[in-house]
C-alpha positions in Angstrom: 124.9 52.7 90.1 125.9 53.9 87.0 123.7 57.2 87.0 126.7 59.6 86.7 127.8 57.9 83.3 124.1 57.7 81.6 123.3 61.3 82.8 126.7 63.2 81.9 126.4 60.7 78.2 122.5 62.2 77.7 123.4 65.5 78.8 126.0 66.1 76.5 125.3 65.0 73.7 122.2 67.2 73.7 124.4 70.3 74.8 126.8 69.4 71.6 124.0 69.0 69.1 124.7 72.3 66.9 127.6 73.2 68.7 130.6 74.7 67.2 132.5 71.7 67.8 130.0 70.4 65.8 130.5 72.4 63.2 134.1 72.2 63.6 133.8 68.1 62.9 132.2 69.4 59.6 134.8 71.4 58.4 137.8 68.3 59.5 135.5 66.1 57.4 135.7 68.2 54.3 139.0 69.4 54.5 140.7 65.9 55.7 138.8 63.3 54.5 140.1 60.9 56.7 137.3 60.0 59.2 139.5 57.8 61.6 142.3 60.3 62.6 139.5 62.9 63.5 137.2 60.9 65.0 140.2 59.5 67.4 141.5 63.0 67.7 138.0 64.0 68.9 138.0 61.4 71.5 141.9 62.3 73.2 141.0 65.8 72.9 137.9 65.4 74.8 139.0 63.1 76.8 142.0 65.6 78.2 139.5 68.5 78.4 136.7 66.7 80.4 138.7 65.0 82.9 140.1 68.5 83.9 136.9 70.0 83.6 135.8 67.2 85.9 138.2 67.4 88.3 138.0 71.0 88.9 134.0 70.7 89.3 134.7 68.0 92.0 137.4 69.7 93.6 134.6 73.0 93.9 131.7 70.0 94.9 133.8 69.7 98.2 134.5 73.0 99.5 130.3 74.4 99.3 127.7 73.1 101.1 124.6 71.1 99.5 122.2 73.9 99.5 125.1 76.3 97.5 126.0 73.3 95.1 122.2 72.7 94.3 121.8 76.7 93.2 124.8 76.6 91.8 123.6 73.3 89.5 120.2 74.4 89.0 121.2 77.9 87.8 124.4 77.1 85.5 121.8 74.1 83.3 119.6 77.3 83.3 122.5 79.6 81.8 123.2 76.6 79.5 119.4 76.1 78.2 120.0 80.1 77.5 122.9 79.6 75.8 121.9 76.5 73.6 119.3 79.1 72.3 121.8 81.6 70.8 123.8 79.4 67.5 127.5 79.1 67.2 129.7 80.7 65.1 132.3 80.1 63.6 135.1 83.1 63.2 136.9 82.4 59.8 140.1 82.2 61.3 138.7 79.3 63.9 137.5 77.2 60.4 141.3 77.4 59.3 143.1 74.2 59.4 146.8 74.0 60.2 148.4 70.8 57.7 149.6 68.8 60.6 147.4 66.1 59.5 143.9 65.0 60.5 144.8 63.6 63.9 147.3 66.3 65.1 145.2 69.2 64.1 142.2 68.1 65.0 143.1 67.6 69.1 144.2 70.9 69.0 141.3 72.5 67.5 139.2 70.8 69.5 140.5 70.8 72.5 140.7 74.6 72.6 137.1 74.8 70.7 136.1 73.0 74.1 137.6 76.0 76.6 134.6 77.9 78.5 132.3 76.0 75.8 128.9 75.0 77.1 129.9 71.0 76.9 132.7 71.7 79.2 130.7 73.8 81.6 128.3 71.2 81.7 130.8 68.9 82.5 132.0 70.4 85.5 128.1 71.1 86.8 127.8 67.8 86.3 131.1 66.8 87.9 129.6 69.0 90.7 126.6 67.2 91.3 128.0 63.3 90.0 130.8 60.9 90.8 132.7 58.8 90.8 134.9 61.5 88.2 135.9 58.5 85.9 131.9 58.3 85.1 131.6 61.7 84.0 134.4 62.3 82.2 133.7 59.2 80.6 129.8 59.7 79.7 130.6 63.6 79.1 133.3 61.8 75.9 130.7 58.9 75.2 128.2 62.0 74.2 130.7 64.3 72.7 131.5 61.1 70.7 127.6 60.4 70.1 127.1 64.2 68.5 130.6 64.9 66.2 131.3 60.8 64.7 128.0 61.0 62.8 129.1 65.2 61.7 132.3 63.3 60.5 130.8 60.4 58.7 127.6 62.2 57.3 129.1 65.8 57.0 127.8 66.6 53.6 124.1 65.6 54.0 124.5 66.9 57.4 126.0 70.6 56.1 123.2 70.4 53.1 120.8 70.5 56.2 121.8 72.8 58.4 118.5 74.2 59.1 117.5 71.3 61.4 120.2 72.2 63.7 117.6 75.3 64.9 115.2 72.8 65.9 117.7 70.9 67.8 119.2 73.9 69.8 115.7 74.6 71.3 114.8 71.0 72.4 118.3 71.0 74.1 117.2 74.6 76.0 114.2 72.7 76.9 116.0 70.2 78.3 118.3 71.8 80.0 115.9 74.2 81.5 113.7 71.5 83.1 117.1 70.3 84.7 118.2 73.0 86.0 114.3 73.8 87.4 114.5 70.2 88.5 118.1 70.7 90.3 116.8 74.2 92.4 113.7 73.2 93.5 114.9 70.0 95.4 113.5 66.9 92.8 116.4 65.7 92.9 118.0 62.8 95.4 
């Protein structure tokens, strides 16, 4: 009943684990120190970017036949296992913070951290696959929220231990490979 909501929650908060918007809730943390205002500016800005990452994945679910829409979802969790291989980066001008205050400048950073990132591509495979849309966009922000509120909270001992991040990206390729191998060859309902 509720698959749409635990699966999009799981998947991404694995795809955000060492993700720039990661990193990104690291830098807020340090720079505002004001966990509240972030946190709730990471929640409307992902909010705003899922839904229409959703929506566009269900309005693309309708025009391609089941066959297509299974390659499609099987080989875009296997570009995304790729891509949780390679680390982000953060440019130096992406780390700079405009002083509009935590809340303000932390929906727009984020929000445009999430274009064409792998979070919001997963979201619209998984928009592809799921619905009802209010499911997925809300278990694609339940994980987004699951990965960057602990980064905001714990962002020095988390910074201190960057290394573990490495780790992390690998189980998520792992996990998103076996999807993605789970989605093309037909295990799926």
């Amino acid at each position: 009943m509720f698959d749409a909501l635990m699966v999009s929650t799981g998947v991404v908060a694995v795809a955000e684990m060492g993700d720039k918007t990661q990193l990104l809730s690291l830098i807020l943390a340090a720079r505002f120190r004001r966990p509240l205002p972030i946190v709730a500016g990471i929640f409307v800005a992902t909010v705003l970017n899922h839904f229409a990452a959703a929506w566009v994945g269900q309005q693309v679910a309708g025009l391609i036949s089941p066959d297509i829409l299974r390659w499609v979802v099987g080989l875009g969790f296997l570009a995304i296992a790729a891509w949780a291989i390679i680390p982000d980066e953060m440019e130096e001008g992406e780390a700079a913070v405009k002083p509009y205050g935590a809340f303000l400048a932390t929906c727009v950073a984020f929000f445009l951290a999430e274009m064409g990132d792998k979070t919001q591509v997963a979201t619209i495979a998984l928009a592809l696959k799921y619905s009802p849309l209010w499911q997925v966009v809300i278990g694609t922000t339940v994980g987004m929220m699951i990965a960057n509120v602990p980064a905001v909270y714990l962002g020095d001992w988390i910074s201190s231990r960057m290394h573990l991040l490495r780790m992390v990206r690998f189980v998520a390729a792992a996990i998103f490979a076996a999807i993605g191998l789970f989605a093309l060859f037909g295990f799926s309902n």
